[in-house]
C-alpha positions as CSV (number, residue, x, y, z in Angstrom):
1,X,-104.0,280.7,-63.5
2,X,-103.8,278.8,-66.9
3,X,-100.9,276.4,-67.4
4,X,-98.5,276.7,-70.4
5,X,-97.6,273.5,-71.8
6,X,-94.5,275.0,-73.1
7,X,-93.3,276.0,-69.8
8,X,-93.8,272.9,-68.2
9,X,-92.1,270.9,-70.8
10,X,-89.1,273.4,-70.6
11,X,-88.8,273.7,-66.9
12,X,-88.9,269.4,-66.6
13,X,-86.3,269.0,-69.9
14,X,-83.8,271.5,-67.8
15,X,-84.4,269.6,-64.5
16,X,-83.6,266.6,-66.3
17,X,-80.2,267.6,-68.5
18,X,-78.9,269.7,-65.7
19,X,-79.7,266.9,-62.7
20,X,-77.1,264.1,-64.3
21,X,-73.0,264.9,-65.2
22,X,-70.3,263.0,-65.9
23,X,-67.1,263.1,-67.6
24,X,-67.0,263.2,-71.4
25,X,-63.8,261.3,-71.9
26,X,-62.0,261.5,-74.5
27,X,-64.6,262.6,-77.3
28,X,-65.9,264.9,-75.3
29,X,-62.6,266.0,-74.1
30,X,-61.5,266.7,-77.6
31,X,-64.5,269.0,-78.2
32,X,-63.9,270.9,-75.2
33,X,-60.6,271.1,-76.2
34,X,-60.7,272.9,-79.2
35,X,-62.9,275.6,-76.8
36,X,-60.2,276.1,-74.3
37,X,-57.6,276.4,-76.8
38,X,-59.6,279.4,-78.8
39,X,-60.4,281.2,-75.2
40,X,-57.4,281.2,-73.9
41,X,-54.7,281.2,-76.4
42,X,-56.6,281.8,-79.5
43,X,-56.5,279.1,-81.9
44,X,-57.8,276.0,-82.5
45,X,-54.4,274.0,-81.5
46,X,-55.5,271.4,-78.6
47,X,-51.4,270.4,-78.0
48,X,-51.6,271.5,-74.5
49,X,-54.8,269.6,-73.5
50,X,-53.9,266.1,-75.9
51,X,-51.8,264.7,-72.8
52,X,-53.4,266.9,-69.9
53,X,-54.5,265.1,-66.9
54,X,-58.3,265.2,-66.7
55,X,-58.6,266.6,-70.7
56,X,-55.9,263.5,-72.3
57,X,-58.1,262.2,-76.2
58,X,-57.1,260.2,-78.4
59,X,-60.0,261.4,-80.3
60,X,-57.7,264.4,-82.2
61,X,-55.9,265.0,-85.8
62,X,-52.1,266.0,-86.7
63,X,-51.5,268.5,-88.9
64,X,-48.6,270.8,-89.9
65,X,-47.0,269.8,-86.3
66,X,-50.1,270.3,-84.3
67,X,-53.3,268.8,-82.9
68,X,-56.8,269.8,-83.5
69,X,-60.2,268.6,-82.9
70,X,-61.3,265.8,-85.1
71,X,-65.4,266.0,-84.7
72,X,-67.6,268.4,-86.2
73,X,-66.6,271.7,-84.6
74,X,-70.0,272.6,-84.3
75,X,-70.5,271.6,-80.7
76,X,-67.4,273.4,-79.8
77,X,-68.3,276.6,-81.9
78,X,-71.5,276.5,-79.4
79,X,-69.3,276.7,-76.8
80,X,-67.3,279.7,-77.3
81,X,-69.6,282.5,-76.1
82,X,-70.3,280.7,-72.5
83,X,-66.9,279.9,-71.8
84,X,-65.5,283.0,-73.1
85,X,-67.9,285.1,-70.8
86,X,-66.9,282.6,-67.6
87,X,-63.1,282.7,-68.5
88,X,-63.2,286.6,-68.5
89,X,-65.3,286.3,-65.4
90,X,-63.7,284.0,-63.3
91,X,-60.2,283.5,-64.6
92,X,-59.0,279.6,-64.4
93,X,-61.6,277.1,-63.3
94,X,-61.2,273.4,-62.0
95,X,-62.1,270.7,-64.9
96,X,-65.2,269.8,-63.5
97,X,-66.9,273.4,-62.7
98,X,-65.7,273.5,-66.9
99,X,-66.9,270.4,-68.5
100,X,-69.9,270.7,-66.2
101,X,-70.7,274.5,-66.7
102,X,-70.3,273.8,-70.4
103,X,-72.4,270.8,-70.2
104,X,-75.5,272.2,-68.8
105,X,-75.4,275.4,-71.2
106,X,-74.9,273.9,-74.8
107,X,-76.1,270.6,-74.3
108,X,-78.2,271.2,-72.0
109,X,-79.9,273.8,-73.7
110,X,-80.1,272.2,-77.5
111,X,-81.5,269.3,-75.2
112,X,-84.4,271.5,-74.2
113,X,-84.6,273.3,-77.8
114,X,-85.2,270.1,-79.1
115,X,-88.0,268.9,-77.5
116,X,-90.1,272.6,-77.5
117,X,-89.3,271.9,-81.6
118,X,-90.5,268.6,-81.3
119,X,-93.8,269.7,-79.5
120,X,-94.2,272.3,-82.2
121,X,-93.7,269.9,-84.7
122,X,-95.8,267.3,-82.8
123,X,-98.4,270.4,-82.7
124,X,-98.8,270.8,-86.0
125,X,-100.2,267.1,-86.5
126,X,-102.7,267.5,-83.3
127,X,-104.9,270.3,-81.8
128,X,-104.4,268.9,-78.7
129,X,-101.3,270.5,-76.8
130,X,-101.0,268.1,-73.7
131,X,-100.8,265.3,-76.6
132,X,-97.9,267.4,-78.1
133,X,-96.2,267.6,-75.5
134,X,-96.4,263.9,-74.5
135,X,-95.0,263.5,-77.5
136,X,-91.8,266.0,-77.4
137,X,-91.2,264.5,-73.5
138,X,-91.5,260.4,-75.5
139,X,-88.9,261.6,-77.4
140,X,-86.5,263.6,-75.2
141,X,-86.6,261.4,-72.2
142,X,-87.5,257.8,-74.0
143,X,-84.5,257.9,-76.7
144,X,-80.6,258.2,-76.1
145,X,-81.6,262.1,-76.3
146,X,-81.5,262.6,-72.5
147,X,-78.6,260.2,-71.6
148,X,-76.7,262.5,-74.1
149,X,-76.8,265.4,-72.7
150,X,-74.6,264.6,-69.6
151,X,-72.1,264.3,-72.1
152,X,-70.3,266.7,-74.4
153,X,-70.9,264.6,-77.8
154,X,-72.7,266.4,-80.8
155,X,-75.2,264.1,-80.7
156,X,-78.0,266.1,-78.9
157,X,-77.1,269.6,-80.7
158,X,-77.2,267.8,-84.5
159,X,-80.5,266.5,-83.1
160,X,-82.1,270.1,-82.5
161,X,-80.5,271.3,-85.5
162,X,-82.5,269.0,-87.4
163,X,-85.8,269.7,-85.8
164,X,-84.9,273.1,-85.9
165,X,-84.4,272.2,-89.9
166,X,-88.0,269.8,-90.1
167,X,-90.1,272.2,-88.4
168,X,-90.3,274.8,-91.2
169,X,-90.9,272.7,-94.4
170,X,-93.4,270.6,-92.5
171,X,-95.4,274.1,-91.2
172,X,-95.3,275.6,-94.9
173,X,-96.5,271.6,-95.9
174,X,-99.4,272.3,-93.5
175,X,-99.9,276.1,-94.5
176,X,-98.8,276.2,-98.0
177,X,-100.1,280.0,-98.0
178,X,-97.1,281.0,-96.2
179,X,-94.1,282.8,-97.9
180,X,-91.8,280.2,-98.1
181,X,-88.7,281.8,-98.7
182,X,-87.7,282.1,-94.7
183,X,-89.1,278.5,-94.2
184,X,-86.2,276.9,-96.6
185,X,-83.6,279.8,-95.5
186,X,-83.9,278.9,-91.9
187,X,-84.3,275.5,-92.3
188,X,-81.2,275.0,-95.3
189,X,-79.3,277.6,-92.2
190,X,-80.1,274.3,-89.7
191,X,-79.2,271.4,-92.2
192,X,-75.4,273.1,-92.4
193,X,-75.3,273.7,-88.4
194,X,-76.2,269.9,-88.1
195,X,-73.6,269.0,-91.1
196,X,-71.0,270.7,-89.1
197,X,-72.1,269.6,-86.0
198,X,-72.2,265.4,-86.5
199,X,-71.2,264.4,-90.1
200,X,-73.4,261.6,-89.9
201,X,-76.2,264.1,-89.8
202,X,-75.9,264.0,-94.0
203,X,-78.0,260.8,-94.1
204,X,-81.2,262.4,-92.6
205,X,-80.5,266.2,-94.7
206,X,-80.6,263.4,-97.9
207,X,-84.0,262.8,-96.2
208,X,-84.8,266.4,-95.3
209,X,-84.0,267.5,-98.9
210,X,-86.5,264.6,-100.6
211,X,-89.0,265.7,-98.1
212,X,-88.6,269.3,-99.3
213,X,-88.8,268.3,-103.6
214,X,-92.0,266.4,-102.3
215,X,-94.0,268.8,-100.9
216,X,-92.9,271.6,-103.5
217,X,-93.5,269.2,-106.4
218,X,-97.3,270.8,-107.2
219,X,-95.9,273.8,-107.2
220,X,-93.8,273.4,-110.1
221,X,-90.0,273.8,-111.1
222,X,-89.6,277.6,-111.1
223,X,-91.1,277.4,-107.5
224,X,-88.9,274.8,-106.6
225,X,-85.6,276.3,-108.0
226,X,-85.7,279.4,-105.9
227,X,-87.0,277.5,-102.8
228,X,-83.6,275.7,-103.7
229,X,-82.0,278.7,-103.8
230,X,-83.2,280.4,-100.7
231,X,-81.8,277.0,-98.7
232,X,-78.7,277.2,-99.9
233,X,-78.7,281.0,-99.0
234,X,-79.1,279.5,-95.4
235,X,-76.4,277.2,-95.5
């Protein structure tokens, strides 16, 4: 039976995101927030959560007589599918089976989409795939990565967002024959996703976006114009 690195990197970053909870507090309470309030009443008003025993933030904005989230809404938007296919399932659930179910899904998951992007990336500098996927487990489980996703933060989904976003330019650097136009869609689509997911996240598109003038600057400005264009198509 032959072993799939892939597998075994996916099946070892879910054991370790799902294994450890705890509560979010109030930033991750705000995020969460903003969820509950679109599921069950429709809008993105968090008044009835601000103050709410077990979902109280501090971590909110006032506007036009209401509260809202005050993070990225990204890692909410995430949310919305799960927790609108559990509310419709099961009605009302405690805080916990919530913030944990909600947890494990989005964080969870963008924690384990990260690292199979980071082995792919990690791939395309080595032949080797048990080196690749040393690397992709270095740097989900030896960085903050891991300890963030027990929490609802936007930390770990702005981080796969970003690989998502460095894993196409660096594949066309290394195969410059490829059609380039879905590399810089998909990967201008991730560099807005992370935007709106963790502000912060601007500093490293800056970075993303020299990296992508360097590696089309051979290929002159006509080239690099519409390879502009198609990444702003994505975001």
């Amino acid at each position: 039976m032959r072993i799939n690195a892939v597998s075994i990197l996916v099946a070892m970053l879910a054991i370790a995101a799902i294994y450890f909870y705890q509560d979010p507090q109030s930033n991750g309470n705000s995020r969460l927030a903003a969820v509950r309030a679109v599921v069950e009443h429709g809008n993105f008003q968090i008044d009835s959560y601000v103050k709410e025993l077990g979902w109280s933030t501090v971590d909110e904005a006032f506007y036009n007589g209401h509260y809202y989230v005050d993070k990225g809404i990204g890692a909410s938007l995430m949310a919305l599918p799960f927790y609108f296919l559990l509310y419709k399932l099961f009605g009302p659930m405690s805080d916990a089976v919530i913030k944990h179910s909600l947890t494990s899904l989005v964080m969870g998951g963008a924690f384990v989409i990260n690292g199979v992007m980071m082995y792919r990336i990690a791939a395309l500098l080595t032949p080797n795939k048990w080196k690749a996927m040393l690397a992709a487990l270095g740097v989900s489980l030896g960085t903050m990565l891991w300890p963030y996703s027990a929490v609802y933060y936007g930390h770990v989904p702005a981080a796969m967002f970003v690989a998502i976003s460095l894993y196409p330019l660096l594949r066309w650097r290394v195969d410059a024959d490829r059609s380039p136009k879905a590399a810089f869609f998909w990967a201008g689509m991730a560099m807005g996703f992370a935007f709106i997911t963790d502000y912060t996240t601007a500093l490293i598109i800056a970075g993303l976006l020299v990296y992508a003038v360097y590696i089309l600057h051979d290929h002159g400005t006509a080239r690099m114009l519409r390879s502009g264009v198609e990444g702003l198509g994505g975001v």
